[in-house]
Structure formats: C-alpha cells, structure tokens
N, C-alpha and C positions, 0 to 999 in steps of 0.2 A: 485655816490658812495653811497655807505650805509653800517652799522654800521660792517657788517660783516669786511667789503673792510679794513676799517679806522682802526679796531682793528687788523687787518693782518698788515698793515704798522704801525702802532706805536705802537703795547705793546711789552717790555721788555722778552728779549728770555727766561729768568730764572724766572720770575714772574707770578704769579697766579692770580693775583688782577690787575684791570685797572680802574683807574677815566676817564671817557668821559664829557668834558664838555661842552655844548650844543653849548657854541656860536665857540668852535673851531671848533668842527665839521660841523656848519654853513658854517663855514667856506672854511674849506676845500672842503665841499660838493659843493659849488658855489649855497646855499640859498639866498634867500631873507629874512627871517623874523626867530627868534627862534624858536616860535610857531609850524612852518612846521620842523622843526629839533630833537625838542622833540618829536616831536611825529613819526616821521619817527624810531628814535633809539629806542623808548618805543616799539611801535610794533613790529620791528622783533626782539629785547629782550625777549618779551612776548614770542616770535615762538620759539628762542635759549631755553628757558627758559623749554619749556614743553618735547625740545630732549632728549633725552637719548642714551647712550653708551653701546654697548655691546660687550664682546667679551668674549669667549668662554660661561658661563653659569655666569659673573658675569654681571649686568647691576647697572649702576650707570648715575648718571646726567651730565651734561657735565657744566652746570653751576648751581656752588654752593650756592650762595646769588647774591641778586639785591638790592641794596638800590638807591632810586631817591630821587632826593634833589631838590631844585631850581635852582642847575645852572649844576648840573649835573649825571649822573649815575656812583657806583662805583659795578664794577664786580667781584664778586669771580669766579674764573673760577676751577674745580677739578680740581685731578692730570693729569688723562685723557686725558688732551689736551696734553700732553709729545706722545701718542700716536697719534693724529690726527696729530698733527704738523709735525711726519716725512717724511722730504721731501715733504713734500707737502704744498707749500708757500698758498696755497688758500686754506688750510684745514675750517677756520668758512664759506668762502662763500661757499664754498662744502655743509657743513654740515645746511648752510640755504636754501639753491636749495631745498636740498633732504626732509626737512621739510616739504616744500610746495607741494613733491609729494607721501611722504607715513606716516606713521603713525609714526611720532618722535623718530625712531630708527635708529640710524648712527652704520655699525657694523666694529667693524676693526678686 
C-alpha cells in the first residue's frame, strides 16, 4: 500500500483536508518500523505535491498545503480533486503512476 492507496480508502467524500498519521498507516501498510512509513508517505507527497491539473487552459495544483508534524501529515487537497475523483475510485494512484512517467501534469 502506499499513501496514494490509503488516502482513496479513508478521506471523507465531502472533504478537502486529511490528517495521515504515520503510525496508522504503519499500520495499515503491514510496516515494521515508523521510520519506513514517514518516509514512504513524505516521498510520494513530495511527487503529489509537484503535480498539477489541467483542464481546458486553466492549471492549478492538485494539492494545496503539506504541513508534517511528528506524528503525522495534514493535507490540503484543491477543489480539483471533485474532478479526478469522478468515478474513478483510484483517481490519487492514477494520478501518482502518471507522476512517475511524465512531467507533473494529470489533464482531465
């Protein structure tokens, strides 16, 4: 699992912000150790972090603020994701795939 996976099963349909806290997602993930788990969600946060949204000639970020704390991350995510999210239950890991293969632009 990874951060994309965990925020598609648990953030709130109506909600724009989500707290991740390291040792649930430990958790969940089937970790050993926090250490590996912060850094696993800090990373492809960083990747989330640098995408961007486009559609038609507007472009905008797909996540709005990142604050990391010690025991966990809390997410702003734009309006944006109202449009990734339809119908498509795997819209953030979509959208962390395609990261990794072009240049931080997801277009709907």
């Amino acid at each position: 699992m990874n951060i994309a996976e965990y925020i598609e099963q648990n953030m709130d349909k109506t909600s724009y912000r989500m707290t991740v806290f390291y040792h649930r997602f430990k958790k969940e993930a089937g970790l050993k150790d926090i250490r590996t788990a912060r850094e696993w969600i800090e990373t492809d946060l960083l990747e989330l972090w640098k995408c961007n949204f486009r559609k038609r000639r507007l472009i905008s970020c797909i996540i709005a603020e990142l604050w990391f704390t010690e025991t966990g991350v809390v997410i702003d995510f734009s309006h944006w994701i109202n449009e990734l999210k339809k119908d498509n239950p795997h819209w953030l890991s979509d959208i962390l795939q395609q990261t990794r293969m072009n240049n931080y632009i997801v277009k709907g």
